[in-house]
N, C-alpha and C positions, 0 to 999 in steps of 0.2 A: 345631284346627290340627294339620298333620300335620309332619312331622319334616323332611320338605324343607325346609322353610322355618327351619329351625334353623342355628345356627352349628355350627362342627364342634367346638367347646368345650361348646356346650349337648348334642350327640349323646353327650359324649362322657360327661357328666354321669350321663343317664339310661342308657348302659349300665354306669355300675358301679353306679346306684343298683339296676338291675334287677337285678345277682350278688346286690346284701345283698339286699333284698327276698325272693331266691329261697332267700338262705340260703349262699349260693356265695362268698360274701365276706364279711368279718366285716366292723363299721362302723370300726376302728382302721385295717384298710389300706386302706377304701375313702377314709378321708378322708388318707391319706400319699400314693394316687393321685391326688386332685384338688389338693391344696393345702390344706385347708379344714379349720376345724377341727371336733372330733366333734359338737359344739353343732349348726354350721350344718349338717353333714349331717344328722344329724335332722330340722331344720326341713325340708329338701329332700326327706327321704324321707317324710315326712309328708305334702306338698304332692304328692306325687309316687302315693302310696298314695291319695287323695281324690279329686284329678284329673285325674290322668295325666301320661303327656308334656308335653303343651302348656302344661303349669303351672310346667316348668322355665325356661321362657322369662324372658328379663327384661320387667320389667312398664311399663319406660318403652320400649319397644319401638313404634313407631308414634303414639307423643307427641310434642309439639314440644317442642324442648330446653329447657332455662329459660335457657342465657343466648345466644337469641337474638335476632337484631338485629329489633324491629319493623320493619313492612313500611312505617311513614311516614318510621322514618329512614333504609331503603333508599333511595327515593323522592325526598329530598331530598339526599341523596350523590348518586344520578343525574342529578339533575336541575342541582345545581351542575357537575358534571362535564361533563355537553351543553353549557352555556352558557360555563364557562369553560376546559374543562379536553379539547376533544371530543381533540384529537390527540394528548394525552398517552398511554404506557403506565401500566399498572395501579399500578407501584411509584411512579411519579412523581406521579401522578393523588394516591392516598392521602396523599402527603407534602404536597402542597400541601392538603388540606383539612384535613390537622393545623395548618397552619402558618397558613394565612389562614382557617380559620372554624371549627378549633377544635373538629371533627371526627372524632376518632381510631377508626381501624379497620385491623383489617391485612390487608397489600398482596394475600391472595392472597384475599380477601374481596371487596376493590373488584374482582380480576381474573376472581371468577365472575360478579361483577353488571355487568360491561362485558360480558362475554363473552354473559351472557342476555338481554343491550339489546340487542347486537350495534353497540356500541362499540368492542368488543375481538376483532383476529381471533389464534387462536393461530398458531407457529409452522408448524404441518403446512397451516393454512389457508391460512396467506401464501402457502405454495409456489408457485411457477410453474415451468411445461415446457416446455422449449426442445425442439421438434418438427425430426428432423431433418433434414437437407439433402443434399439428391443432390448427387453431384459433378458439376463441370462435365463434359463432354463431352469438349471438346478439351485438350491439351496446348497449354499457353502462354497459356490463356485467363482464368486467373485463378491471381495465386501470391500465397500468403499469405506475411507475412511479420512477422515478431519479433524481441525481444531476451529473450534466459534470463538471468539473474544468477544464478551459482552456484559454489559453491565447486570447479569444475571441475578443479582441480590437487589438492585434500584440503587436505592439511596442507603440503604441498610448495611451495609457491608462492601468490601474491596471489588473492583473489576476482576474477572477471573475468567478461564477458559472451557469451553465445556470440547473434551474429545467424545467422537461420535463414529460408530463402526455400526453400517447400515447394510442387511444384505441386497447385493443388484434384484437378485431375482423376485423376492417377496417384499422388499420395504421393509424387513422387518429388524427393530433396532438389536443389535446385539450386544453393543456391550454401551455405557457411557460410564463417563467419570469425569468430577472438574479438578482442575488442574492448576496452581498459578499460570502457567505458559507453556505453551507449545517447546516443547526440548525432547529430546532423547531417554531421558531418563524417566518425563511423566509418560512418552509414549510406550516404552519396556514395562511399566506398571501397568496401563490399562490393557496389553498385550497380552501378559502375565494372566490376569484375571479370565480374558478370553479365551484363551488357550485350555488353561483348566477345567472353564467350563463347557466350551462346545467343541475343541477340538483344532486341527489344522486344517486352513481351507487352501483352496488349490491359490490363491492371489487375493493381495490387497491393492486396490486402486486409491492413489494419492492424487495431491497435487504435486508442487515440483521443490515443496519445501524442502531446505536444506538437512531436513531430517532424513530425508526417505534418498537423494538424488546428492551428488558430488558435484556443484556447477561446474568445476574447472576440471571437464573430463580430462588435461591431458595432468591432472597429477601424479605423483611416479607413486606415494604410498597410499594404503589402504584397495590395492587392488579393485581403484574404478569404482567403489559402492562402502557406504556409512554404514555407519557403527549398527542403526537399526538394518540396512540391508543385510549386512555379514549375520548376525543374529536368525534373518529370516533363512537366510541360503542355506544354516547349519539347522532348522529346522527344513531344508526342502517345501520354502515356502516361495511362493515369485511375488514381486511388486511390481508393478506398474504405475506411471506417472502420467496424468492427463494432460492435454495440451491446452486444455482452458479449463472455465469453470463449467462452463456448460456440457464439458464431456462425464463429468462427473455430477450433473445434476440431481442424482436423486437423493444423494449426500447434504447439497447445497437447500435446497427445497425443504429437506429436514429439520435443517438451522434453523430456517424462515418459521417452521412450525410450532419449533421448539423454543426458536425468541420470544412469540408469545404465548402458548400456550404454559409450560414450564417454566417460566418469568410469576404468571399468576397465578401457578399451583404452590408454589413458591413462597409468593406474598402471605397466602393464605394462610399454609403452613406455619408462617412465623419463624422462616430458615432464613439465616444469615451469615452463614461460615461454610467453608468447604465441608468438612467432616462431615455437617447434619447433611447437609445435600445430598453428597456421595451415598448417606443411609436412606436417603428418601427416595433415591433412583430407580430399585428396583422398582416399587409397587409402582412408581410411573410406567417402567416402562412395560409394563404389563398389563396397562392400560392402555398406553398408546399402539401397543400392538396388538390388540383384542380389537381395536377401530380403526386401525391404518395399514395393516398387513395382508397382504394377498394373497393367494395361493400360486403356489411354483405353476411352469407348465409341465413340469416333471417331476416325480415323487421322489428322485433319488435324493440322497443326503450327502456329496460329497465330502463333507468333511473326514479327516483321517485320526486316529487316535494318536493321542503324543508320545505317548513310548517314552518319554521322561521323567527321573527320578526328580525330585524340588530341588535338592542341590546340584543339581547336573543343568536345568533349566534355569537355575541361578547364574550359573557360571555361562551360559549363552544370553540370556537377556543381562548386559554388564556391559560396560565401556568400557576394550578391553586394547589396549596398543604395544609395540615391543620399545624399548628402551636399550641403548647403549652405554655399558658400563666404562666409565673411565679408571683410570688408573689406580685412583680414591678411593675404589668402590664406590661412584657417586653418579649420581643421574639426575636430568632436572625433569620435572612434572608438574604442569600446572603452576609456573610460576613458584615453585616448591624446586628446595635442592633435596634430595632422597639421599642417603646412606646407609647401605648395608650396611650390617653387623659384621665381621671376621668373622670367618669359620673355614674348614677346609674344604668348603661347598664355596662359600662364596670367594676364597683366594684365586680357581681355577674362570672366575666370571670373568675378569679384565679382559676390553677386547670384545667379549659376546654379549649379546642381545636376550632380556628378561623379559616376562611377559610382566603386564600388570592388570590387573581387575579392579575398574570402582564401580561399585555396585548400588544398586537404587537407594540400598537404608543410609548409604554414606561409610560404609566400608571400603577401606583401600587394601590388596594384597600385592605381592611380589612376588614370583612366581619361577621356576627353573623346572623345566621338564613336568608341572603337575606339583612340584614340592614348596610349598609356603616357605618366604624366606625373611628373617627378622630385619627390622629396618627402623634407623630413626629420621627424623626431619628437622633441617632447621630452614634458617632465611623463609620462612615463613613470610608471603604477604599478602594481606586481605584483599589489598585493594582490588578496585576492578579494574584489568589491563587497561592503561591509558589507551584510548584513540584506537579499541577494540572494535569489531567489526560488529557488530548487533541487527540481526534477524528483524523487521516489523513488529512481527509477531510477537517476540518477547521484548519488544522494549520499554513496554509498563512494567513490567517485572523487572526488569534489569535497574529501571529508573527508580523503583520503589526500594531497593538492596541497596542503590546508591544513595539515598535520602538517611536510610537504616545507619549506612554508616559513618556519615556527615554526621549526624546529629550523635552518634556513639563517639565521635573519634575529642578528644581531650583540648580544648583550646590549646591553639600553638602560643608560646613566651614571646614576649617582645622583643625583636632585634632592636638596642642599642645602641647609639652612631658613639663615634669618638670624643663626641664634646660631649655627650652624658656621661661615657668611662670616666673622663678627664672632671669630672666633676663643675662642668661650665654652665652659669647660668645667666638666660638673659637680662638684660637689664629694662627690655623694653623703649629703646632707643632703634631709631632704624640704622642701618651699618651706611655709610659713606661719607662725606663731607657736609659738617653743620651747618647749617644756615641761620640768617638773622645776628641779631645782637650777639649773639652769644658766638657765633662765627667771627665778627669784629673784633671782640675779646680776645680770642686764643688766639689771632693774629697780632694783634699788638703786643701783648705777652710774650709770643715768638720775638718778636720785633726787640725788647729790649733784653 
């Protein structure tokens, strides 16, 4: 065997054995160079002088190890593993045949014997390629759109949301505005704003937030699509929802820009609250699109004019649902009991179903055929729905309303037990049978 095949510890061996051998090295430092003591380099140079290089080699070298695992209790690990265990990973797989059959082996053991069944893919195998996508053509023909959550002010000010409506085809930003949280009502506002000013575009591309998309397609109300999609579809608008983030990259890409570029236009500025922000937007963004926007490959302008009056565009951007009147004239909303007023409009309601509108400024109406109908409320309650379902996205905001009204809400009174009604006080004595002298006392006392 030739020396290639050697470790660079075995190379390294037979060139000092070669110096003593030659004379070039005495055996004391040759064996303070290896490590070893004068004994075993003898043995080495012996074996060394007889049969050469190749005899420096280690001799279990191309042996099976001795404590290897037999190939029938591989076979049986795999074979429990297909039958009960196929979708498990490797560390989970192992613990469970320690645990149910008693089994013991470790995890990175079972992960080469999944991996050479092809049970197990590794991490580089998983990968998938997001293959990527030409821009649309036209301006207005597709704008993506988002919420960033970021510490946008630093240290200076609350965490807050920046929405961002970027067109596919040019990069170019069209609308932003920040926002406490990703909801329905901040996105009807920044909607609102773009609408007015550039128009209707044929689709907005989202993610799959529960603003734009209904997870539990098979609910029976809301005809399959939220309160912003219904909005869009009565303007003749379409949405679409990406299937990651990377279908929507050039939305995502934008954030990344605007994390830091707009973070330190920001600082500069001296802005530290929503308001000034939202006013400092424009002139940004007309700088970021004077140096990051492109030209279409096509000059048309898709966008369609609105054809809507402001209170007609009111009454579609609104959170708008039907209600069933009971007997009462009484409906619940939002944790709210509602009551009509009497009238001979609303005696004929019992039975039918009213519209209702809450609108961005925090206007509520009541509604029958288009005609506003008077109403009062009570059972009124602030609080936030116990063990309420909360969005990622707004649960800084949700958390911060909840701190608001902790610290608002009025210490609760002391509950009372019955020996404080009863006016009983301790004596500072512990309660059971005395002990000591004083114990011998009340017994003989008893006693006569």
């Amino acid at each position: 065997m030739g020396w290639v095949t050697m470790s660079e510890r075995e190379l390294n061996r037979v060139e000092v054995l070669a110096q003593i051998d030659d004379g070039r090295l005495t055996v004391a430092n040759g064996a303070n160079m290896l490590g070893l003591t004068r004994r075993q380099v003898f043995r080495l140079l012996k074996r060394y002088r007889t049969e050469g290089a190749a005899a420096i080699r280690h001799k279990a070298r191309g042996k099976p190890p001795n404590n290897r695992i037999h190939n029938a209790k591989r076979d049986f690990a795999l074979a429990l593993i297909r039958e009960n265990y196929a979708d498990f990973g490797p560390t989970l797989a192992s613990e469970m045949l320690a645990e149910n059959h008693g089994f013991k082996v470790s995890r990175e053991t079972v992960r080469k014997w999944m991996a050479e069944d092809g049970l197990w893919l590794s991490r580089k195998q998983r990968r998938t390629f997001h293959q990527p996508r030409l821009r649309r053509e036209c301006f207005g023909e597709l704008i993506q759109i988002d919420g960033s959550d970021h510490h946008w002010f630093e240290d200076r000010g609350p965490r807050c949301t920046l929405l961002v409506f970027i067109d596919d085809a040019t990069s170019t930003l069209m609308e932003l505005r920040f926002v406490t949280s990703e909801s329905t009502f901040s996105y009807f506002e920044a909607l609102e704003h773009y609408l007015l000013k550039h128009g209707r575009p044929v689709a907005f591309y989202s993610d799959k937030h529960t603003v734009f998309r209904v997870p539990n397609q098979a609910a029976k109300s809301g005809y399959g699509m939220t309160q912003f999609g219904r909005a869009l579809n009565e303007m003749n608008i379409e949405i679409l929802c990406a299937n990651s983030s990377q279908a929507k990259g050039r939305v995502e890409r934008a954030n990344r820009t605007l994390q830091d570029r707009l973070v330190k236009e920001l600082r500069l500025a001296g802005i530290s609250d929503i308001e000034t922000a939202n006013a400092f937007l424009s002139g940004f963004m007309e700088r970021y699109n004077a140096k990051f926007a492109k030209p279409p490959a096509r000059p048309d302008n898709l966008h369609r004019p609105l054809n809507a009056e402001p209170d007609r565009l009111r009454d579609i951007l609104c959170f708008r649902e039907n209600r069933y009147v009971g007997k009462q004239l009484t409906f619940s909303y939002d944790r709210k009991r509602i009551m009509l007023e009497e009238s001979e409009i609303t005696r004929g309601l019992v039975g039918k179903y009213v519209d209702t509108y809450a609108f961005v400024d925090g206007r509520f109406e009541v509604r029958w055929k288009g005609r506003s109908l008077p109403y009062k409320i009570f059972d009124m309650d602030q609080r936030v729905t116990h063990a309420a379902i909360t969005g990622n996205k707004r649960l800084s905001a949700v958390l911060e309303h909840i701190k608001e009204m902790q610290d608002a809400a009025p210490p609760k009174p002391k509950v009372r037990t019955n020996s404080e009604k009863m006016g009983y006080k301790p004596n500072g004595r512990r309660p059971g049978r005395p002990s000591g002298s004083r114990a011998k006392k009340k017994i003989v006392h008893a006693a006569e």
